[in-house]
N, C-alpha and C positions, 0 to 999 in steps of 0.2 A: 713566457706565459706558464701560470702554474699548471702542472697533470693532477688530477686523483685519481688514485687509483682502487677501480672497480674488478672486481673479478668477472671472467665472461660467463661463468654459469648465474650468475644475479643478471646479467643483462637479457639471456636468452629467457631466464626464467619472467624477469619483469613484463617481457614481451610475450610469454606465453600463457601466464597471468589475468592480463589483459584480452586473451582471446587471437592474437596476432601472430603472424609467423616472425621470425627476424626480419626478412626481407620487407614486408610488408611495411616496420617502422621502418627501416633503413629508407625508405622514400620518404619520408619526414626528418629524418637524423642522418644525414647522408654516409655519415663516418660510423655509423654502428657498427655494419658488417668487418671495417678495419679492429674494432679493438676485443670483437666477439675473435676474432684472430690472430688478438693479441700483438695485435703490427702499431699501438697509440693506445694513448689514454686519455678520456676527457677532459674536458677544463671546466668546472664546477659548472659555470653558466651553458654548457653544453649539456651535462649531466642533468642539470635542474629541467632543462627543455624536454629531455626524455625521459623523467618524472612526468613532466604535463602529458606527455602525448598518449604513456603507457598508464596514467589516472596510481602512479605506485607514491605512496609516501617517499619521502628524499632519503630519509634515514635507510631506508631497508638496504637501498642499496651497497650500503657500506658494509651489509653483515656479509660475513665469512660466508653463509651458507642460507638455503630460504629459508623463510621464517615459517614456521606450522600456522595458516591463519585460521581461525576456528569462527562458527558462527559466535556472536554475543549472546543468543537466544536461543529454548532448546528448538530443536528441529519437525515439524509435524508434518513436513511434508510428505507426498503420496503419491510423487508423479515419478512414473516409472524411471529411474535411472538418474533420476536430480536429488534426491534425499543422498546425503554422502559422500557427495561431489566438491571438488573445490568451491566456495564460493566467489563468485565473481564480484574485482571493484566497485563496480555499479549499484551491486546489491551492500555490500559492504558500508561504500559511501554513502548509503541511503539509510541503514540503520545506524548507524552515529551519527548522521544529522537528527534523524528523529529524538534519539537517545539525549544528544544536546539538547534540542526543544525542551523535552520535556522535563528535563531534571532542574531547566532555566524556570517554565512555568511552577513545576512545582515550589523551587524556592519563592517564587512572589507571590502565589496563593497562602504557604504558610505564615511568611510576613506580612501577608493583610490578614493573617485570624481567621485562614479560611475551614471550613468544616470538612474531613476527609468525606468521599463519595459512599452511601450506605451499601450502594449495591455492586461494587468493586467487589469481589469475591466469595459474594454473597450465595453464589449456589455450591454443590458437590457434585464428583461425577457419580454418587448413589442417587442424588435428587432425576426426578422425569423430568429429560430433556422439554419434551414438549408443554411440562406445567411452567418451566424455565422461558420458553420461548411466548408463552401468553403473558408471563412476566413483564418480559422485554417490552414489549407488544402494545401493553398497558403503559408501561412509565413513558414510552414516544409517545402515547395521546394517539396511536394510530387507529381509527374505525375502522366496522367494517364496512370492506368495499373501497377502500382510499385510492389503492393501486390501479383499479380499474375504472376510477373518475379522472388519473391526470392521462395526458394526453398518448405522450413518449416516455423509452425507458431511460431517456435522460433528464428528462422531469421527476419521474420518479427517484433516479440515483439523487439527485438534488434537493428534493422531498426527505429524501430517508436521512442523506448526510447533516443537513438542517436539522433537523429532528434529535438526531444522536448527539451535534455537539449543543443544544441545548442540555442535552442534560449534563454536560462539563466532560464531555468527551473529546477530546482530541481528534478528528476526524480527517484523513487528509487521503488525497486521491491522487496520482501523481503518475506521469507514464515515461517521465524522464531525471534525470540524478539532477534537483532542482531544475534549474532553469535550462540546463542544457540539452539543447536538441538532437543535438551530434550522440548524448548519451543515453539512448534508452534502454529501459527494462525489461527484460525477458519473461514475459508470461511463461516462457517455459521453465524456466528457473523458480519464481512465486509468483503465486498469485494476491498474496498480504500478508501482513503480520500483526500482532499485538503487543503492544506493550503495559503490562499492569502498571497501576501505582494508587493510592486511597484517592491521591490528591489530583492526579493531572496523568489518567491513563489515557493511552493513545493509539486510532488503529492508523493501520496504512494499508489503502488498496493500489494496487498497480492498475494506473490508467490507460495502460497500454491494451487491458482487456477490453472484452466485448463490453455495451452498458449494459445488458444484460445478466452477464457475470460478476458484475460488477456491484448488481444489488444483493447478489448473495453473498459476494467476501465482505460486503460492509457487514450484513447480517450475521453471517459466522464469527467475524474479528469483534464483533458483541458481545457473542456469546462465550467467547476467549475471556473478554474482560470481568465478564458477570462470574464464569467461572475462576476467576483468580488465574490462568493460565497463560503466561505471554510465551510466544513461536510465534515462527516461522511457517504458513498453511500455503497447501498447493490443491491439494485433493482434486487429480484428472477426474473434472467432471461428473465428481459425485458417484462415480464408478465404489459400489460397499466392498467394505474389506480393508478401511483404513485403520487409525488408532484409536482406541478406547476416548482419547480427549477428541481427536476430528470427529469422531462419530458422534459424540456426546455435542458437539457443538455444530454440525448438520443437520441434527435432529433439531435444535434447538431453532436454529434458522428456517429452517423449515416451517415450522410452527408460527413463526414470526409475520414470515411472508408470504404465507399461502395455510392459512389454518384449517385443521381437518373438516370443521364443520363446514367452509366456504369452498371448501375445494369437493367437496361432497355433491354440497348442491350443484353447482358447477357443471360437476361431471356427468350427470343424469341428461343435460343439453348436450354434452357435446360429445359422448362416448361411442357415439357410432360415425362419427366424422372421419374422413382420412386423417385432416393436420386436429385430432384431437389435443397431441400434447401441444403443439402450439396453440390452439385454440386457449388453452390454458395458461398457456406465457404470457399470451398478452391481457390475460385479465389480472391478473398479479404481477404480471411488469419483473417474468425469472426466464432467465433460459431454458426451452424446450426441454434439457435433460434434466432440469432441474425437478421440472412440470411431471417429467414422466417417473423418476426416483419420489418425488411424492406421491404418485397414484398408486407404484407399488409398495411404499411403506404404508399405505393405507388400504391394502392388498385390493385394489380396485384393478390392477392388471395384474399379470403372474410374473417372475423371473425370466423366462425366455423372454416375452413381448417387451418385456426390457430393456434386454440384453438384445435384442434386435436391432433397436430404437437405437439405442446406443452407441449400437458400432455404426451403422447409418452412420446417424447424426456427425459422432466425432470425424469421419473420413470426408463428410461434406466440412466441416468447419476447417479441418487443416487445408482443403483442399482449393475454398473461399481466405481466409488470412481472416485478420483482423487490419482495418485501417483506422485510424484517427485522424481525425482533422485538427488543428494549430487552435484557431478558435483567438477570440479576445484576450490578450496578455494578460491585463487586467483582473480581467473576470476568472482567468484562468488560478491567479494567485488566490481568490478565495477557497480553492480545492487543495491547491500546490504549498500553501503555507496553512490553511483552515482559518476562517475569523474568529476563531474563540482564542486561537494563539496569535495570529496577528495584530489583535485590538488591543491583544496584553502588553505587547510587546512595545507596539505604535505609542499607546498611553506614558506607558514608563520611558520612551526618548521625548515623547513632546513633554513631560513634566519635569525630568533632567533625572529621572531615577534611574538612570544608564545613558552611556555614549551612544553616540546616534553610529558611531564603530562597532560598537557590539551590537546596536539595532540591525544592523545591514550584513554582520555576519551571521546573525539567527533568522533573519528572514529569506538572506539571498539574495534581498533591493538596494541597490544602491542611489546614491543623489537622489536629485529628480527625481527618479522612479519610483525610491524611496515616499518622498511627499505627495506626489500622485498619487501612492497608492491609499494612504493615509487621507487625501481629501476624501478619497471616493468611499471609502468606512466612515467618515464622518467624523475625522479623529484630526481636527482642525489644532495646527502648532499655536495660529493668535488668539484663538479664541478655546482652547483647552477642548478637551474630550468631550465627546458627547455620551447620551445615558445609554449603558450597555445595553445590547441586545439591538439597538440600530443599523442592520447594514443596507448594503448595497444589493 
């Protein structure tokens, strides 16, 4: 039986990589601990198994020594001690899929004649954040009051995401490396990121977060695209003191999702209440620190009562978790793939303008599940496509 030969600092590294002690894989790979020991050597189909377990590309492991893995995006994160960090697989594996998506969309937008987006890059960071954020605000057709007529803040996140990829936004929400459950995403690590492009820019929130949090990084990863700026955003909580571009794109969101004049009124109701800043969450559908970092950019509280609130708040949040629920597979792929990329996608295998092999590795879906998912958008294989903007 053939060996190849791995060196054992790629093996300890692969597995440390991944987050894992050796031992830890060695109860999946029984023989690891022997060739980190140098007592054997694997046998490719032994090796390739310990590529899946440890999420490492095949090839790495054959180099001499580890590879430098660097973000693909610049960095704007803000959470104490993750800016600088190795990046972890999972995040990794989740910005080159997206990367793929969108360089896939963008070639078939320009082969149908399509028009680059006007407002891709269209602000500066000298432009007023917050004239940016009525911007925004405007081209979703958002009114006011919107946030505080739907019900929950997962109507709402559903509301906004809707909203954004009408306008040929890319929009995806995602708390796991596609479809896998076994691999989720570390809020702690990001909270979204952005990806520019004229033709087919695209954000990505981690669904792993609270919903709450979750309507601000769609809101921020906006204002990433409006300003022409794609990263990697984390920002603990809206805690000030981030970068020139977070900050410019906080403000921005802010404005978005809680606009001065509404948050004004508002306030006059409910400023003598204990749960003021929550009182305030739930009418704009943001998280309480969100609520109370708007009330002192709009100097309606001071810096300590802030800074109070604050630490509170985060030491009850780590202290509660964050859970998700599973939810509809289904229903789940309109977040997890987006239907502005989905329908693109689904269209061009049911009309033969790609293999339904390359349909199912840009989407994730295979077989069946595949054409399930495709009835349920309305993107019928016998009876051809239906008119865009139809979903489910």
């Amino acid at each position: 039986m053939t060996r190849v030969p791995v060196s054992p600092e790629m093996l300890r590294w692969a597995c440390e990589r991944a987050g894992y002690e050796v031992a830890d894989v060695a109860a999946r790979v029984p023989q690891l601990q022997a060739w980190v020991r140098r007592e054997g050597q694997p046998t490719l189909k032994q090796l390739e198994k310990l590529a899946k377990v440890t999420h490492t590309p095949l090839g790495y492991l054959f180099l001499p020594e580890p590879p430098a893995e660097r973000l693909p995006v610049p960095d704007y994160r803000t959470v104490a001690g993750t800016a600088g960090d190795r990046p972890s697989p999972d995040l990794l594996d989740t910005l080159y899929t997206m990367r793929r998506r969108q360089e896939w969309f963008r070639e078939s937008l320009v082969d149908g004649d399509a028009e680059p987006l006007a407002f891709v890059a269209c602000a500066r960071l000298t432009d007023q954040p917050d004239a940016a954020g009525r911007e925004m605000r405007r081209a979703l057709g958002l009114d006011a009051g919107w946030a505080a007529r739907v019900r929950t803040w997962r109507d709402a996140v559903s509301e906004l995401r809707r909203t954004i990829e009408q306008l040929g936004v890319m929009a995806v929400i995602n708390g796991v490396v596609g479809n896998n459950t076994r691999r989720p995403l570390s809020v702690k690590e990001f909270r979204g990121f952005a990806l520019t492009d004229p033709y087919a820019p695209l954000i990505f929130v981690n669904g792993a977060d609270a919903k709450s949090a979750q309507m601000f990084t769609l809101a921020h990863e906006l204002a990433h695209i409006w300003l022409g700026r794609e990263g990697l955003s984390g920002f603990e909580a809206l805690s000030p003191g981030g970068t020139d571009v977070e900050d410019w794109c906080n403000q921005a969101a802010a404005e978005l999702l809680a606009p001065e004049r509404e948050v004004t009124v508002r306030w006059r109701n409910v400023k003598r209440e204990a749960d003021r800043f929550e009182a305030l969450a739930r009418t704009f559908k943001v998280s309480p620190v969100v609520a109370a970092r708007r009330a002192l950019d709009l100097d309606l509280i001071d810096r300590s009562t802030f800074f109070d609130f604050y630490e509170r708040y985060v030491k009850q949040e780590h202290r509660s978790g964050t859970k998700q629920t599973g939810g509809n597979f289904y229903n789940n792929q309109n977040t997890r793939v987006g239907e502005l990329f989905a329908t693109q996608v689904l269209r061009a295998a049911m009309e033969g303008r790609i293999g339904f092999k390359h349909a199912y590795d840009l989407t994730g879906l295979r077989g069946g599940t595949f054409q399930k998912y495709a009835r349920r958008l309305g993107v019928d294989r016998s009876h051809g496509p239906i008119e865009q903007g139809t979903y489910v």
